[in-house]
C-alpha positions as CSV (number, residue, x, y, z in Angstrom):
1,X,0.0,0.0,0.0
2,X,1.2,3.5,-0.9
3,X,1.8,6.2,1.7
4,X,-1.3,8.0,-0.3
5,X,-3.3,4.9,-0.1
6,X,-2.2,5.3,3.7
7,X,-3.5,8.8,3.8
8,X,-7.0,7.7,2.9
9,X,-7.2,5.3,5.4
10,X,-6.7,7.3,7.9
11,X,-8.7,10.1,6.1
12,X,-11.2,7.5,6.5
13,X,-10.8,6.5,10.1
14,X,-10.5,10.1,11.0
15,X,-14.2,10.5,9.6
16,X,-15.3,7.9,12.1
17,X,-14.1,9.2,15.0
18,X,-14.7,12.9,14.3
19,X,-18.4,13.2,15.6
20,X,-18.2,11.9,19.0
21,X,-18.4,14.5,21.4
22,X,-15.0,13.9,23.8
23,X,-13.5,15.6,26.5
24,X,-11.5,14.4,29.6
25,X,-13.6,11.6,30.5
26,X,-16.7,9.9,29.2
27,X,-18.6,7.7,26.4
28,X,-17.0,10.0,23.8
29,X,-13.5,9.0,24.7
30,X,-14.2,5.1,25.2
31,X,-16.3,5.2,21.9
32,X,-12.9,6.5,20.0
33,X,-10.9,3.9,21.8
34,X,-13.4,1.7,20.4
35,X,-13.5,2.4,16.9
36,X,-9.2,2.7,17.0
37,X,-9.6,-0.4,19.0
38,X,-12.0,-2.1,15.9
39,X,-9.2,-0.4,13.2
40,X,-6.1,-2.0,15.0
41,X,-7.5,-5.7,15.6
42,X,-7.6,-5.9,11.2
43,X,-4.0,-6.7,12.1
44,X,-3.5,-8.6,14.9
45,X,-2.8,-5.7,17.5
46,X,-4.6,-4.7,20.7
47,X,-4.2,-2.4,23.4
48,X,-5.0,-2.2,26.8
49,X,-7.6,0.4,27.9
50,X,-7.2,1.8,31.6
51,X,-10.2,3.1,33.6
52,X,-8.6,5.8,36.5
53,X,-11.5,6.3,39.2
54,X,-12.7,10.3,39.7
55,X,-10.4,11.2,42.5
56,X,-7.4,9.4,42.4
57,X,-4.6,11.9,42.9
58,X,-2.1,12.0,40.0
59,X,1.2,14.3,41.8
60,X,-0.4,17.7,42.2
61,X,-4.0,16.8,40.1
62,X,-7.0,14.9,40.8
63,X,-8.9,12.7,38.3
64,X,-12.0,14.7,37.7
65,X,-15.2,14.3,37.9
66,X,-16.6,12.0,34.7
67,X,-18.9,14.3,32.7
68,X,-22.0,12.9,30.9
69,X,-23.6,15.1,28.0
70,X,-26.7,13.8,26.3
71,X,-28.5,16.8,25.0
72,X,-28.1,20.8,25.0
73,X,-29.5,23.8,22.5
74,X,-30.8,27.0,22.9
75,X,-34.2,27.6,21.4
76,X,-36.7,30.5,21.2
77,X,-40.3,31.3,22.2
78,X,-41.7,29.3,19.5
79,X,-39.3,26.3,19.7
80,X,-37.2,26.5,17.0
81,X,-33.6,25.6,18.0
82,X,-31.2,28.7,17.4
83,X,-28.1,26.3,18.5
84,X,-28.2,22.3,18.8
85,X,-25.3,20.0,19.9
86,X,-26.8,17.4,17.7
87,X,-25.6,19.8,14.8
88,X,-22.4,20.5,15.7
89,X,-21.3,19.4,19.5
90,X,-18.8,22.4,20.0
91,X,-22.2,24.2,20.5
92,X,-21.9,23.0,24.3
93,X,-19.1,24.7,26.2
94,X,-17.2,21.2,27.8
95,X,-17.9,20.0,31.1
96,X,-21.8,21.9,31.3
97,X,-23.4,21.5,34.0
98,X,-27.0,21.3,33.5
99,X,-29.7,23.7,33.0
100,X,-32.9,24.4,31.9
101,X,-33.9,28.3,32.4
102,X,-36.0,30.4,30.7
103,X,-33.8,33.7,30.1
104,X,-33.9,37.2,28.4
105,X,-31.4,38.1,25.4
106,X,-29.6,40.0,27.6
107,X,-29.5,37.2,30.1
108,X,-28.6,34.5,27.7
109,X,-25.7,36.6,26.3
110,X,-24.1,36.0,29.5
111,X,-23.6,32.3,29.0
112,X,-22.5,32.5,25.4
113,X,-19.2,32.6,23.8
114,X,-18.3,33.3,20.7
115,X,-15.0,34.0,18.8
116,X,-15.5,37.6,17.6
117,X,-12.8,38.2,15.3
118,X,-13.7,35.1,13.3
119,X,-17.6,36.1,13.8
120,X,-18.4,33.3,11.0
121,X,-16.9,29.9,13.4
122,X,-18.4,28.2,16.8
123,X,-15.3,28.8,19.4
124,X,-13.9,25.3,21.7
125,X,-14.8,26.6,25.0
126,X,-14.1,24.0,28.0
127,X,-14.4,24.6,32.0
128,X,-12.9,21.5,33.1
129,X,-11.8,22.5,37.2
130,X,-15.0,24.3,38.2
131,X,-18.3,23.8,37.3
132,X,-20.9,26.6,35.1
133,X,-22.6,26.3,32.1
134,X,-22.4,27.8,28.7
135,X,-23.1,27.3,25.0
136,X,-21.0,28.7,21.7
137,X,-22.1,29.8,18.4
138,X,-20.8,32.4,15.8
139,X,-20.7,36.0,16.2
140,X,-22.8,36.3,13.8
141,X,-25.7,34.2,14.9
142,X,-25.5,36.1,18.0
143,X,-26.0,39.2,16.4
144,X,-28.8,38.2,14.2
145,X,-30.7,37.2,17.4
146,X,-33.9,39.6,18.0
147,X,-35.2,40.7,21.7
148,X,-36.9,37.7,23.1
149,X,-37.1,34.7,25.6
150,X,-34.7,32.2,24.8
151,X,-34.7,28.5,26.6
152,X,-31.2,27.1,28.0
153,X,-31.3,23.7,28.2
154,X,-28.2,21.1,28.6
155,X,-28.6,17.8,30.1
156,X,-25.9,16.2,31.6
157,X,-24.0,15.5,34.7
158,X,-20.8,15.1,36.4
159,X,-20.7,12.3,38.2
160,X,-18.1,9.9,40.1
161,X,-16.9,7.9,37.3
162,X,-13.7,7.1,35.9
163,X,-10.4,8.5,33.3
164,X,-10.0,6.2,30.2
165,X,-6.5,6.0,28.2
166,X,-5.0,3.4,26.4
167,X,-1.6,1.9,25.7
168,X,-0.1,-0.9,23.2
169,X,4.1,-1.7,23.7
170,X,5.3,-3.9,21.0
171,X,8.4,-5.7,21.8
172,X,12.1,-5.7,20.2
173,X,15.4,-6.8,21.0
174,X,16.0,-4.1,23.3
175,X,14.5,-3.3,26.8
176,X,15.6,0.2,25.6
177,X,12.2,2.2,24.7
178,X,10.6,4.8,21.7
179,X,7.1,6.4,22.6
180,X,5.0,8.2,20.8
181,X,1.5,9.7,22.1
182,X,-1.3,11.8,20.9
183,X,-4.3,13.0,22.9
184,X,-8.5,12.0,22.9
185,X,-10.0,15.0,24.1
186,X,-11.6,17.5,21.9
187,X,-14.8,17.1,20.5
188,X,-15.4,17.6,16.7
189,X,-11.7,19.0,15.0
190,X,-10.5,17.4,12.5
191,X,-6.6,18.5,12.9
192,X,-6.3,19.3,16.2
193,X,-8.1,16.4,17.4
194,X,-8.9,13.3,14.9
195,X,-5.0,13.5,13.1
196,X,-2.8,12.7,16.2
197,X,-4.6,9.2,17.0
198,X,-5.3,8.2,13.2
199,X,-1.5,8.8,12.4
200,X,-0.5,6.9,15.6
201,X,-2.8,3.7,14.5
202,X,-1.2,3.7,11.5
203,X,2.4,3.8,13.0
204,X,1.6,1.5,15.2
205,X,0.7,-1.1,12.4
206,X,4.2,0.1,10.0
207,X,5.9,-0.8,13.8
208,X,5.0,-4.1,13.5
209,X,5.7,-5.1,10.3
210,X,9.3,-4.2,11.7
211,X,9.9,-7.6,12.0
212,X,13.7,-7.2,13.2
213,X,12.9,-4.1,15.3
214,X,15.6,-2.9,17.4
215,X,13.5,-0.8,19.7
216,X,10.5,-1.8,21.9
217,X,7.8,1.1,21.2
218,X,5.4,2.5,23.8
219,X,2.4,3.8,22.0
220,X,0.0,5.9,24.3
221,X,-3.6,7.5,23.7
222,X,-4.6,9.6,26.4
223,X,-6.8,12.9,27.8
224,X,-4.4,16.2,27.0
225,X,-2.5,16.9,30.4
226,X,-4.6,15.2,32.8
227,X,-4.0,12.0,31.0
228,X,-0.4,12.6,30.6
229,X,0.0,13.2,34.1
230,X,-1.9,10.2,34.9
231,X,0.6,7.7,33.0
232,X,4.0,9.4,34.2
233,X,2.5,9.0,37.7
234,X,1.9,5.4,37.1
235,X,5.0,4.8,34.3
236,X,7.6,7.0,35.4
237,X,9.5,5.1,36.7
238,X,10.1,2.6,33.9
239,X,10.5,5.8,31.3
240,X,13.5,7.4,33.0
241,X,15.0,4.0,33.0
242,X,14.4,3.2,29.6
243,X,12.5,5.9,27.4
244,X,15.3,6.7,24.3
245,X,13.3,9.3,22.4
246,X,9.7,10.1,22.3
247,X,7.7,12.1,20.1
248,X,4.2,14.0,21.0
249,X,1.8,14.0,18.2
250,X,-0.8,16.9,17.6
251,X,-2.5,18.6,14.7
252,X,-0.8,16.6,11.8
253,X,-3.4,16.2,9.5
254,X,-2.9,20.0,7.5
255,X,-0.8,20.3,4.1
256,X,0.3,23.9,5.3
257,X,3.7,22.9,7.5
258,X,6.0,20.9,9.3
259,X,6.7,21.9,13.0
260,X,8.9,20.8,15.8
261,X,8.5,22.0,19.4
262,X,11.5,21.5,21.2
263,X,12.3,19.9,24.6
264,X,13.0,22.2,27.4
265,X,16.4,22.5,26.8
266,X,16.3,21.3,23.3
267,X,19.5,19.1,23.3
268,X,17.9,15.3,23.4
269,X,18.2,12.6,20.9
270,X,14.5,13.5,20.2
271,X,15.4,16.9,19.3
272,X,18.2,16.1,17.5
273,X,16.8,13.4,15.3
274,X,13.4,14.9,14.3
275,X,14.7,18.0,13.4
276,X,17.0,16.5,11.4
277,X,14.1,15.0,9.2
278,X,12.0,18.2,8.9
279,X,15.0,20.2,8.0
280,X,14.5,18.7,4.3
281,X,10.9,19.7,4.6
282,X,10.1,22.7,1.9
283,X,8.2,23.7,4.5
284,X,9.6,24.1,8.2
285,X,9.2,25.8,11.2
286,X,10.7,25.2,14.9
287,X,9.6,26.0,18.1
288,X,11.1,26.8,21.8
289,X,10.0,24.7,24.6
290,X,8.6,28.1,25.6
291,X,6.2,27.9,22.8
292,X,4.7,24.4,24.0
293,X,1.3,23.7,24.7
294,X,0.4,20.1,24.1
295,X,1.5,17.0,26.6
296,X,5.4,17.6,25.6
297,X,4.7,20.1,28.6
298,X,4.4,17.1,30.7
299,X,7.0,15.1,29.6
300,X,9.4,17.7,30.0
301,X,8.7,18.9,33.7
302,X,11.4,19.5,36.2
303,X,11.7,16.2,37.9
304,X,10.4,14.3,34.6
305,X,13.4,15.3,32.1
306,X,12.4,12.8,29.6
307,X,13.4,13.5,26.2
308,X,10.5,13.6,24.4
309,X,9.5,16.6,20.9
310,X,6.4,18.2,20.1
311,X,5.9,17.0,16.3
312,X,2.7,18.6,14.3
313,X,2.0,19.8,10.8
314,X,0.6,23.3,11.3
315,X,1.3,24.0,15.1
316,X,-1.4,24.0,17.4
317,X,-2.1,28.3,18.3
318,X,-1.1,29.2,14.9
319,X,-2.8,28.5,12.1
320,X,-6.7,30.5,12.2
321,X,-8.9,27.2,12.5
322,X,-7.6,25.8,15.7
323,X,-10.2,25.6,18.1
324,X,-13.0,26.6,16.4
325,X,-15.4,24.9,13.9
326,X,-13.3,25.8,10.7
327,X,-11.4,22.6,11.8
328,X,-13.4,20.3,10.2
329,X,-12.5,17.5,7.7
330,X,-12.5,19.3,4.8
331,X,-9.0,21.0,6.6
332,X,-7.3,18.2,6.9
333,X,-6.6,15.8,3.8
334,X,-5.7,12.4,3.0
335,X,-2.0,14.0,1.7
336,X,-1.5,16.3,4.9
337,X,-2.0,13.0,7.2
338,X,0.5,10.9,4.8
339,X,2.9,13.6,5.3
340,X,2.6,13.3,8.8
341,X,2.9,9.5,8.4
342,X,6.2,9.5,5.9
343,X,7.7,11.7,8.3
344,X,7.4,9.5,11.9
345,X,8.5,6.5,9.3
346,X,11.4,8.4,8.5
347,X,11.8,9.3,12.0
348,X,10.9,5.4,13.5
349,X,13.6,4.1,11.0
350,X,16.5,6.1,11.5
351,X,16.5,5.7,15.3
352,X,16.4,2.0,14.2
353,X,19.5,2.8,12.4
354,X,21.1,5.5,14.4
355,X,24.4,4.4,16.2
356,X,27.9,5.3,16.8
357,X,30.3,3.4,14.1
358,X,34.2,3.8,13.7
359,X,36.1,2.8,11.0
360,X,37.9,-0.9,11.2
361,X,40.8,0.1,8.7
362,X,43.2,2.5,9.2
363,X,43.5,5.2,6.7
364,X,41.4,6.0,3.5
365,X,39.5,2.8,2.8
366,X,40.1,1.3,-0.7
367,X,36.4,1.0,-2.0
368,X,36.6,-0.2,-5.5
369,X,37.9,-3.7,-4.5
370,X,34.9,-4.1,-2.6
371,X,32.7,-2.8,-5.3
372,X,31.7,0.4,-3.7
373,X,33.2,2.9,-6.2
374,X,32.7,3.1,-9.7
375,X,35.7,1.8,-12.2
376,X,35.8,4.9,-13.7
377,X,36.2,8.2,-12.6
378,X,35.3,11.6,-13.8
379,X,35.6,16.0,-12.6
380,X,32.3,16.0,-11.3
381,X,31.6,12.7,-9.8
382,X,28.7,13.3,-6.7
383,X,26.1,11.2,-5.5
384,X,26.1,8.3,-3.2
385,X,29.6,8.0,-3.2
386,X,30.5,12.2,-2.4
387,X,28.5,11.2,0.8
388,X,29.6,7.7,1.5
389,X,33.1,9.4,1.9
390,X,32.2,11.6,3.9
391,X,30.4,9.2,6.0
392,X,33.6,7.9,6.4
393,X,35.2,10.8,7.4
394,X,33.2,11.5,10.0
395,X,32.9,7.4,11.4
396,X,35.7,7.9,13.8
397,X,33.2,6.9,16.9
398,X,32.0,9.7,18.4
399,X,29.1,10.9,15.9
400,X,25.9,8.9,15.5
401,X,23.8,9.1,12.3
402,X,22.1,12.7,13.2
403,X,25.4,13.8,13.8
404,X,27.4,13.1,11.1
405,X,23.9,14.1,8.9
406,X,24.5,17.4,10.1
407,X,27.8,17.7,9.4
408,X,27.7,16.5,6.1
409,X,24.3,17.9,5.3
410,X,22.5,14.8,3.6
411,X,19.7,13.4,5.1
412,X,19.8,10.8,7.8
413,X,17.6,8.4,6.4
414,X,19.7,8.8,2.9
415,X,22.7,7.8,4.9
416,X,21.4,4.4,6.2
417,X,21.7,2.5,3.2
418,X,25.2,4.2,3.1
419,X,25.8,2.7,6.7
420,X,24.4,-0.7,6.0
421,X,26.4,-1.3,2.7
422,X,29.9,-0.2,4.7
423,X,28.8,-2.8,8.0
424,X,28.5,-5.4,5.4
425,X,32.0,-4.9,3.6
426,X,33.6,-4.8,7.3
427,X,34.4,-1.2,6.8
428,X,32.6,0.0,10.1
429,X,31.4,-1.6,13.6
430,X,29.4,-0.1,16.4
431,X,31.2,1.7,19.4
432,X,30.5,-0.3,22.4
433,X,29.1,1.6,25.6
434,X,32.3,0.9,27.2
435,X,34.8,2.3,24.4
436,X,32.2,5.9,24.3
């Protein structure tokens, strides 16, 4: 299957998922571990889904409350619905809790929030850590509302339930561990939402046709902070001891960019190695840990220090649909999310690859007796053998594959056949942890 062929399927898969109506907790999360669940068992792979009981104290959190929507709109004297979560479920601010009042314009303006400098969308409004009410709509259907009586109505309810996240580790020869993560939190978005989970379904299944993986990978779904939280409090342990790199995914479903958010002190294998990939991008752009936002915040707190990147397509804050109803599926594309895809395979296989080699011969190598230089040379001979020299140059045992690709400026994953051709003549052997 092609990487486009890829990109529809999870074009497709997004679809599924992008109506239910998520946030921290609740039937909208477990119904898109369901449906992720139903995509992943085609090929053999299953994860384990975790249920964290409201209350349980995660370090300096609490597990909140679960909340339970069923029905909310606004509607007028004569019972048309102005708004209607049914229509679009962004309509409800997150975490309502309920109501059913009678109220003037004036009153209902109160509890309404709309994004006024885009008066056309339906703002993502949330109050997850204390309890009110509130409905969304466009400016502009808030303006076109005449003097009146207007009925609130949401039902729903918070209730002492439970946190829900999910987890799949696929095995290799190393203890030694690769992570990636995306969040199952926001109701209907396409990008910020949908892309993260549908890209990681897909990398999970490209992980396992690894069938000689070096790595074991740790693949996490979880609630945006809260969740994160949960699973270092239960897993930290076992990820300072054995996390390598990790990579956060969030809003990778666009066409517009390619976008790295840095660690906290931006000098970790992660960093290193992803940037190294999206520096080839025509489009790039990279970000300070002071520009994070997404559950890389986590993974990088004082006390944490894991080495884990922020890896999106258009960053999350920055491009003019994020967070409101603009972010629908005809943003993101079947090419934007195979973008997204090529790029964590890129990423997956050169930390597969990525090692310290030294040379095994002293001096210049002789490459044409072992059929790695052409018989006949020419002024202005490049190509696989201007960088398999350098390669060489720079294989003295202190540079892994990132480094020397920066030094040398070609590609990392263009380098590993490069590598693999000069272990098989002899020509190179991996620096042992003792000789480092």
């Amino acid at each position: 299957m092609s990487h486009l062929d890829i990109g529809r399927e999870m074009y497709e898969l997004a679809g599924k998922i992008f109506p239910l109506c998520r946030s921290l907790t609740g039937e909208g999360v477990r119904g898109t571990l369901g449906i992720l669940s139903d995509f992943l068992k085609k090929d053999g792979l299953e994860f384990i889904i975790h249920e964290v009981p409201s209350g349980t104290e995660v370090f300096d959190w609490t597990v909140p409350k679960e909340w339970r929507i069923r029905e909310a709109y606004i509607e007028d004297d004569a019972k048309n619905k102005i708004i209607d979560m049914k229509d679009n479920n962004l309509h409800v601010m997150g975490y309502s809790t309920p109501v059913d009042r009678l109220v003037s314009l004036d009153e209902l303006k109160k509890y309404v929030y709309t994004q006024a400098d885009q008066p056309a969308v339906i703002p993502y409004v949330t109050s997850y850590y204390k309890e009110r009410y509130g409905f969304c709509m466009s400016q502009n259907c808030l303006d076109a509302l005449p003097e009146g009586r207007y009925h609130m109505y949401i039902d729903s309810e918070l209730t002492e339930g439970s946190m829900t996240y999910a987890e799949l580790i696929l095995p290799g020869k190393s203890s030694k561990e690769i992570m990636v993560t995306s969040y199952i939190c926001h109701p209907s978005m396409a990008n910020n939402e949908c892309s993260g989970p549908v890209v990681l379904a897909e990398l999970i299944k490209y992980v396992k046709s690894l069938g000689n993986r070096r790595y074991t990978y740790r693949f996490v779904f979880n609630p945006e902070t809260i969740g994160a939280i949960t699973y270092l409090s239960r897993n930290l342990e076992t990820l300072k001891e054995k996390l390598v790199a990790g990579v956060v995914l969030s809003c990778v479903g666009d066409d517009r960019d390619y976008s790295i958010i840095h660690s906290r002190y931006g000098n970790t294998i992660a960093d290193r190695s992803l940037l190294s990939i999206l520096k080839e991008k025509e489009k790039f752009s990279e970000y300070s840990f002071l520009d994070r936002g997404s559950d890389e915040r986590q993974y990088n707190a004082p006390g944490v220090d894991l080495p884990v990147v922020g890896f999106c397509r258009s960053k999350y804050n920055k491009y003019p649909e994020y967070h409101t109803s603009a972010d629908d599926m005809n943003f993101i594309s079947p090419e934007g999310l195979a973008g997204a895809y090529d790029t964590m395979v890129q990423w997956i296989d050169c930390m597969e690859a990525n090692e310290k080699y030294k040379m095994t011969v002293l001096c210049e190598p002789q490459l044409g007796k072992r059929g790695l230089y052409p018989t006949v040379s020419q002024k202005g001979f490049r190509g696989e053998v201007t960088a398999m020299f350098n390669y060489i140059a720079y294989a003295d045992g202190s540079n892994d594959l990132f480094e020397i690709s920066r030094i040398i400026g070609v590609p990392p994953y263009e380098l590993i056949g490069i590598q693999e051709k000069l272990k098989e003549n002899g020509l190179i052997k991996a620096v042992e942890v003792d000789d480092e």
